[in-house]
Each structure stands twice: as C-alpha cells, then as structure tokens.
C-alpha positions in Angstrom: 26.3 -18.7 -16.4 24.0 -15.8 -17.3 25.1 -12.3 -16.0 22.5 -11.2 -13.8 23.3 -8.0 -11.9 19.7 -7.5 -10.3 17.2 -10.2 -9.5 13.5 -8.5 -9.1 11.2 -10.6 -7.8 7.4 -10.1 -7.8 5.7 -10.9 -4.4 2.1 -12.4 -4.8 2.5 -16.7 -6.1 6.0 -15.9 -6.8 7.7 -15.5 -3.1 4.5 -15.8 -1.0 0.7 -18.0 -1.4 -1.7 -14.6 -0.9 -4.7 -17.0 -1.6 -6.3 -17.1 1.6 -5.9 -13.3 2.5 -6.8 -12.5 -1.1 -10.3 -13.9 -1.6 -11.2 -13.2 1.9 -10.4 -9.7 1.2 -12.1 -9.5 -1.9 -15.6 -10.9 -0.7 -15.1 -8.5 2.1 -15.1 -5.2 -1.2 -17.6 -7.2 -3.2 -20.4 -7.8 -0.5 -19.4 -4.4 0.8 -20.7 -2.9 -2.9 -23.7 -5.5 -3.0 -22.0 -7.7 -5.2 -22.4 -11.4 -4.5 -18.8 -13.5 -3.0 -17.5 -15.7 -5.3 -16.0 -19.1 -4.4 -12.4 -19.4 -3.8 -11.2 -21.5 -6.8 -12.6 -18.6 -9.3 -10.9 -15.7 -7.3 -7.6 -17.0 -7.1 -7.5 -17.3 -10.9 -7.3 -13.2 -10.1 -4.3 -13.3 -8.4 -1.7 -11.3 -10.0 -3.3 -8.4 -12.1 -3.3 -5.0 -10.7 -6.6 -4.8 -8.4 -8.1 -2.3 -10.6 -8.4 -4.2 -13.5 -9.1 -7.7 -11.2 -12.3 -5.5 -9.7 -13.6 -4.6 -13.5 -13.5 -7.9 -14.6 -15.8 -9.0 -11.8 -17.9 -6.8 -11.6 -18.2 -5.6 -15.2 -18.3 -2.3 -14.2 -16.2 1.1 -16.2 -17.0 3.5 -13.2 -13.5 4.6 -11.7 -15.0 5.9 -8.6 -16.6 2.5 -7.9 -13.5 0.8 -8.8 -11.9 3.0 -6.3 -14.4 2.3 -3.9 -14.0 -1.2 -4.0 -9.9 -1.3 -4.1 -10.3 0.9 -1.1 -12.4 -1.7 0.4 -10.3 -4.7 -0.3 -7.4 -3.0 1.3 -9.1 -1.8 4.5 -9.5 -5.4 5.3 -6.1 -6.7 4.1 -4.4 -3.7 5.5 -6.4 -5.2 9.0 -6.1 -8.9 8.8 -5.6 -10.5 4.8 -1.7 -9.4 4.6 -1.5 -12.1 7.8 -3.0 -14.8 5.8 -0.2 -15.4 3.6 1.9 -17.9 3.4 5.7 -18.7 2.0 6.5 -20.8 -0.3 8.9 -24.0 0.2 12.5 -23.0 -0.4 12.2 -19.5 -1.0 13.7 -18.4 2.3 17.0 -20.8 1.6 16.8 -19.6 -2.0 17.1 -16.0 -0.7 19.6 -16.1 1.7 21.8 -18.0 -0.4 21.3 -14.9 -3.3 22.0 -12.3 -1.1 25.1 -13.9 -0.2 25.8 -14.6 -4.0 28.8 -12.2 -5.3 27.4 -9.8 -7.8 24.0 -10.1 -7.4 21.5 -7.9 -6.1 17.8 -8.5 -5.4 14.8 -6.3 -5.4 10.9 -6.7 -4.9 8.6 -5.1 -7.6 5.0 -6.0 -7.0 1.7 -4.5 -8.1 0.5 -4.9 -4.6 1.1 -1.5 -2.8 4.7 -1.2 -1.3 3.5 -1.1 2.3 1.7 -4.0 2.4 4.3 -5.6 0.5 7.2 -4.2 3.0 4.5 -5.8 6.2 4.2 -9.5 4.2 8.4 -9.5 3.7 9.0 -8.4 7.7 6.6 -10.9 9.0 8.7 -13.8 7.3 12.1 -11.9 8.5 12.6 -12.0 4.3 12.8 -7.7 4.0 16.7 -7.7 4.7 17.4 -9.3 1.6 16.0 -6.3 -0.5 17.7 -3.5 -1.3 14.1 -2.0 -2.4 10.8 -2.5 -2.7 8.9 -1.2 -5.6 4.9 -1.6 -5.5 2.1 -0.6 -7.4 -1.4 1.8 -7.2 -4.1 2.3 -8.8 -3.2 3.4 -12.7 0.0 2.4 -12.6 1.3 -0.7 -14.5 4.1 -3.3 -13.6 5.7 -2.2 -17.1 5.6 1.4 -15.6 7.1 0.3 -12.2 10.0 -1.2 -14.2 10.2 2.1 -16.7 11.0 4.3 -13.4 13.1 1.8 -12.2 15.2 1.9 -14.8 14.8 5.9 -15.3 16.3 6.2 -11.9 19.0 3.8 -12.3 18.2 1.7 -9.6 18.5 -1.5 -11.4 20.4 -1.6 -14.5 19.9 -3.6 -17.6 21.3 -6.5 -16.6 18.3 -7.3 -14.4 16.0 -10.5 -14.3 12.3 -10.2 -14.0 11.1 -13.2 -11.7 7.3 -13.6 -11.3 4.4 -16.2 -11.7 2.1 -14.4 -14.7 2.3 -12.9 -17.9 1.9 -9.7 -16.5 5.8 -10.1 -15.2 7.0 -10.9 -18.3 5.5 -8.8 -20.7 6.1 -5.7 -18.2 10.0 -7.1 -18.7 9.3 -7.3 -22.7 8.4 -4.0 -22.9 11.2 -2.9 -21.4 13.5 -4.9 -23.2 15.0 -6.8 -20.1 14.6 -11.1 -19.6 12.3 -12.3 -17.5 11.7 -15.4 -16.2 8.8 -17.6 -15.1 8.3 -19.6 -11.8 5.3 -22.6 -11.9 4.7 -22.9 -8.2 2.5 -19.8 -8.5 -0.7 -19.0 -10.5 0.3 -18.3 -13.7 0.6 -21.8 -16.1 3.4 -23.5 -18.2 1.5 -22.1 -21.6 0.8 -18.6 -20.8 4.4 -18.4 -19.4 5.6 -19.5 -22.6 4.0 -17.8 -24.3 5.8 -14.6 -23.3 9.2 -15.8 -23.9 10.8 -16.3 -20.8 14.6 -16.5 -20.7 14.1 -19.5 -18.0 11.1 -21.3 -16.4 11.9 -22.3 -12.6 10.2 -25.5 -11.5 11.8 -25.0 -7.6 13.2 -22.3 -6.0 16.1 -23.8 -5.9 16.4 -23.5 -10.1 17.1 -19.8 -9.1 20.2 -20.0 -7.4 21.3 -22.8 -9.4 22.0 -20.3 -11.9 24.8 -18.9 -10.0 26.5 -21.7 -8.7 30.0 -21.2 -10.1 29.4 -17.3 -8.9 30.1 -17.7 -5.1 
C-alpha cells in the first residue's frame, strides 16, 4: 500500500466533464476578438492547458494584452453561465466520500482554472467539503508553480499524489519531485500519460480508493 498523505486532484476531465461550458465559452472570446468559432471536437482537445497558452495556440497570436483580452472574455461568460455546464464524472462522488473518510489521507484540489470558479463547480455538486483547499491558477502562473508554493508553505507535504488527466499534471509533479498519477476518463491519452511516468494510471474512479483499502 503506497503512503499517500495528500491526494491533489486537478478539476477540469479529472473530477468534472467542462466540455460543454468550455467550448461555449471559448467561441463566446474568439467571436468576441473576430476570430472564427471552432467546432467542438477541436476545442476540447484544449482542455487542460492554462488558458493563456490554449488562446495562443488558436489564434497564433504573441500579444499579451490580446491574450488578456480574450482570457477575460472567456471568463466573463463562464463566470455567467459555462461553470453550470459541467458535468461529474461516474463514481467520483463515491470515490470521494470514501477518501475523505480514509484514515491518513487528506485531499486537495489544484487546478489551472482560477480558484473561484473552481470553488463554484465543487459547491454545485456538494463535492467542496471534501477539500481541505483549493489551489487554482491565473494568467502566468504554471501548475508546476501552483505545486512549488504549495509545498513552500507546507500545505501538502511530500508524500503527496498528483491526480489529473494531462501531461501538464504530471510533469508539474516531475518537477517537483513528487508521483503523480494519470486518470483515462478525461482528455489526456494512455501514450502521453505514459509518457510522463506516472506512478499509477486509474482506469475508474474507483482504482483510487482501491489503493487504500487495507488503510480504513
């Protein structure tokens, strides 16, 4: 049984589906900037990356204060109405009331979405309780820097487990020198998971608190 103090879990195609929100929100910033919408099956392939970089590789462009623009646009519809269109994934509610109730372990939320919206998607499925924090990301700063300050702070240890759906998760746990692991119900593949070295690959939910069992 691995000894898991802290369980961080990222948010977007890791706990929750942000699809639908998502690509409504950014056609809302891109036709906002004159830009033309893109079809749904090419913007989800977006879904994880800090919106920064998401809105520089589809636009092509370098200028920050357009970038700005347009991350200020997506959010001023999904602060509205695209955090509601999210939806949770099988299992993860069961999965995480069965953690938190899981001697030793602790659970925590870092996300590169920002840590209000984040905070507004856990309330709405009665899922924030089980948190004892929610770090989230802006503009500039990367998931690798979330977990640095985290761990400046000391509010996770060492013994923590980086859970998320892309390579962005893992390496951000890399460079930080902590395991991470990989779920494949979200948006990130079985080969660019593996890619980064994962300490485990969950198939279900369920996987996750398999790894306690003999721990209650």
């Amino acid at each position: 049984m691995p000894d898991y103090e802290w369980l961080l879990f990222d948010l977007d195609g890791t706990l929750s589906d942000p699809a639908e929100g998502f690509v409504n929100s950014m056609n809302h910033a891109l036709v906002s900037h004159d830009y033309p919408a893109r079809p749904a099956s090419e913007l989800t392939t977006y879904i994880g990356p800090p919106l920064e970089v998401t809105m520089g590789n589809l636009t092509g462009s370098k200028d920050s204060k357009r970038i700005r623009s347009l991350v200020d646009k997506y959010r001023e519809r999904y602060s509205e109405t695209g955090y509601a269109e999210n939806s949770l994934y099988p299992g993860i509610a069961d999965t995480l009331e069965h953690l938190s109730q899981t001697d030793g372990v602790r659970l925590g939320v870092c996300t590169s979405k920002r840590a209000d919206f984040a905070k507004r998607i856990l309330e709405r499925f009665s899922l924030l309780h089980y948190f004892e924090f929610v770090s989230g990301g802006d503009v500039g700063i990367a998931k690798w820097q979330q977990l640095q300050g985290l761990l400046a702070d000391r509010t996770i240890s060492r013994r923590s487990l980086m859970i998320g759906d892309r390579h962005f998760d893992l390496s951000a746990a890399a460079k930080n020198a902590l395991p991470s692991a990989g779920v494949l119900w979200g948006y990130g593949s079985r080969e660019e998971l593996t890619e980064h070295g994962p300490a485990h690959l969950f198939t279900r939910p369920v996987e996750i608190r398999d790894l306690f069992e003999h721990k209650q």
